[in-house]
Every structure is written in C-alpha cells, then in structure tokens.
N, C-alpha and C positions, 0 to 999 in steps of 0.2 A: 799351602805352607804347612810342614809336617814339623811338629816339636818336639825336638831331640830327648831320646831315651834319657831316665835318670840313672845316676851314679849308682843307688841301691836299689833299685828294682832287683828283683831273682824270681826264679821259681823253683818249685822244690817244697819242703815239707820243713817248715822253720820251724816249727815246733819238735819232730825231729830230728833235725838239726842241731838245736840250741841243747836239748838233750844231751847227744852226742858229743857236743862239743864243751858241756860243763861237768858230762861224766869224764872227759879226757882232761881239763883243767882240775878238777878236785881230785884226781887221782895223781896227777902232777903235784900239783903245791898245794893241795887242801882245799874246805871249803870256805874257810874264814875269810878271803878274798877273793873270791867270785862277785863279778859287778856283771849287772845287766848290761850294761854301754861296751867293755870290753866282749861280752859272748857275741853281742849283735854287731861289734864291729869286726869281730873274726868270719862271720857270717854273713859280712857285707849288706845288711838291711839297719836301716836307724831303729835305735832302743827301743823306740815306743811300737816296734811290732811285735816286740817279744812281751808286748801288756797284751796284745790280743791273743795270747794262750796260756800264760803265768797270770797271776795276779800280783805278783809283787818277787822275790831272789828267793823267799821261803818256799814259794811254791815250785816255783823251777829245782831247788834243790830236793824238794819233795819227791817230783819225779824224777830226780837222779838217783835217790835212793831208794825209788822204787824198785827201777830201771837195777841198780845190785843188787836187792833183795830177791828178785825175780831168777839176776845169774845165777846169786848161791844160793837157793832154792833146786836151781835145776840140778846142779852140781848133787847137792846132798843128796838127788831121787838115786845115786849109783851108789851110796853109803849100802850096805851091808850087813855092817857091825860099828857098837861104839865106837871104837879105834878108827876105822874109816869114814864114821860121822866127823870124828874131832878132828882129823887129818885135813878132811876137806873144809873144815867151816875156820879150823885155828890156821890154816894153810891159806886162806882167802884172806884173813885178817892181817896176817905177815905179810903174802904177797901184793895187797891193796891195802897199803893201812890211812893211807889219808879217803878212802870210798868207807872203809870200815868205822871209820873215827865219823864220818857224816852218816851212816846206818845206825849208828848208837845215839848219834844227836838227835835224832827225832822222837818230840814227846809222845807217848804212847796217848797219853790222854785225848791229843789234838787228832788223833787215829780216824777217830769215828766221823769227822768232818771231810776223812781222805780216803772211800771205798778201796782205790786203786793199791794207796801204799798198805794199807789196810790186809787188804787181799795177799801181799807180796809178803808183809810178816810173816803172816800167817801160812803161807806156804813153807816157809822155814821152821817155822815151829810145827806143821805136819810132820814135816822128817824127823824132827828130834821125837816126835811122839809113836812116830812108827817103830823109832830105833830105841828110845828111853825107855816109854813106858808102857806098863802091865795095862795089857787091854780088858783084862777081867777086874783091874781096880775101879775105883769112884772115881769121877771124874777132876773131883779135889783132888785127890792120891794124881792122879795124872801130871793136871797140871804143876803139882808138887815135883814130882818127880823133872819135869825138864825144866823148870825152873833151879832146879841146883844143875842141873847140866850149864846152863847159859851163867850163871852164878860163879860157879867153878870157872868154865871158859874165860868170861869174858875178864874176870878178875886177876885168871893164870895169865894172860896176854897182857892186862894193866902193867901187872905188877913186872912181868918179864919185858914190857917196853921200859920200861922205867929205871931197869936197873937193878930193883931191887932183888927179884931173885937168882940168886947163883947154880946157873946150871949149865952144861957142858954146850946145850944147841936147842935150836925149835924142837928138835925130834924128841931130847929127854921132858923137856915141857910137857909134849904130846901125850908122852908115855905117861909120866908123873898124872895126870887129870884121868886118863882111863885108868888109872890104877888106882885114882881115887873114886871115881865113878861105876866101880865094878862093884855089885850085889847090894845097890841101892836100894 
C-alpha cells in the first residue's frame, strides 16, 4: 500500500525561491506587507519551511535586500563618472522605489550580525569610493566624502518623492546633485 504524494511537497531551491519571489512582491507593493504564509503559499510549500532558511520575515527581507544591493552594486561597477554613478544609483531608486525604500530600511547597526548584507553594502559603497573619493586622502576624508554623496542622493530622491522639490523631471534632479557634488 503506497501513500499518496502531499499537496506541498516540491523540489527546487526554496530558499531561492522565497528570495525571488519576495524580491518580486516588495518591488510590487512594498515591504510592509510581506507575510511568510502568503510567500510559502505562492510557492506551494507550508509556512513553516520557510523557518528552515529565514529565521523570522526580517531575515527573509534581509536577503532581499541583499539580493538589491548586490544588482546595484553590479550596475554601479559600469559608472565611469559622478554623473553616471548618480544616473545608475538615483535611476535604481526611481525605477525600484518600493526594493530601494527596503535597502534604506535596513539598520546599519544590525549589519555586523548579517556578513552577507554586509558584504552587498559595501559593494556599493566600493563604487561610490572609487568614483567620489580622493585615493591620496585619509581614510576619514574618504569616508567623508561619499558620505555627502549618499547624503545629497538619498535626500535629493526624499525630498523629490515627496513632492517637495520643484523640478522639471528625474534627469534635472540628476543634474541638480552632480552639480552639487562637483569639486567636493
């Protein structure tokens, strides 16, 4: 007597998968309603398999935000010049803004507990240092320096999701930040 296959059985790479399929939901509608129960039932496995690779929806979202930091990482390695750094990172953040609104949510503090996301910042912030800052400065002066890059940025993007600044399109934005960012 042979006992009928279950409903959720799968194979496949559910970790993943749930990846995949919460980086397509938070770029959809956000991360503020990401549930474990909907990713694993879009995924066809019960909830409680997605504990045997998350530890809880922070982690999961964790690596989704790795999982972006890693794209626009790769992205910025074609930057060139500030203008095509800012193009590709303020361009990432227009074209994903609910993926980019979860890459900002992550405390930096909680970082050192998460190698991986860890790793993925820091690939982004390579670029900006390749492209920002004076290699012959301190390494203070450095960090200084692409710190008002992300400053400027991610503020220029705030304030121009918002409403509040008045300008023609993304592209004068663009412009507006490298022209504030030139001879830093």
């Amino acid at each position: 007597m042979s006992k009928a296959a279950r409903d959720t059985y799968r194979h496949g790479n559910i970790k993943a998968d749930a990846i995949k399929a919460t980086y397509e939901a938070v770029a959809a509608s956000g991360h503020a309603n990401v549930s474990l129960r909907r990713i694993a039932e879009e995924l066809g496995v019960a909830h409680r398999a997605l504990y045997n690779h998350f530890k809880n929806k922070e982690d999961l979202l964790d690596a989704v935000a790795t999982e972006a930091f890693n794209q626009l990482a790769a992205k910025l390695r074609r930057a060139k010049t500030p203008k095509s750094y800012l193009d590709t990172y303020m361009g990432f953040a227009f074209e994903t803004p609910q993926l980019y609104a979860l890459m900002t949510s992550r405390p930096h503090g909680t970082m050192k507990n998460n190698p991986a996301l860890q790793r993925a910042v820091h690939g982004v912030i390579t670029e900006a240092l390749r492209i920002f800052a004076d290699p012959e400065a301190s390494s203070q002066t450095r960090r200084r320096q692409v710190m008002r890059v992300y400053i400027l940025a991610h503020g220029a993007l705030s304030l121009y999701s918002a409403g509040i600044l008045d300008l023609p399109g993304r592209k004068a934005l663009i412009a507006d930040v490298a022209e504030m960012l030139e001879g830093q």
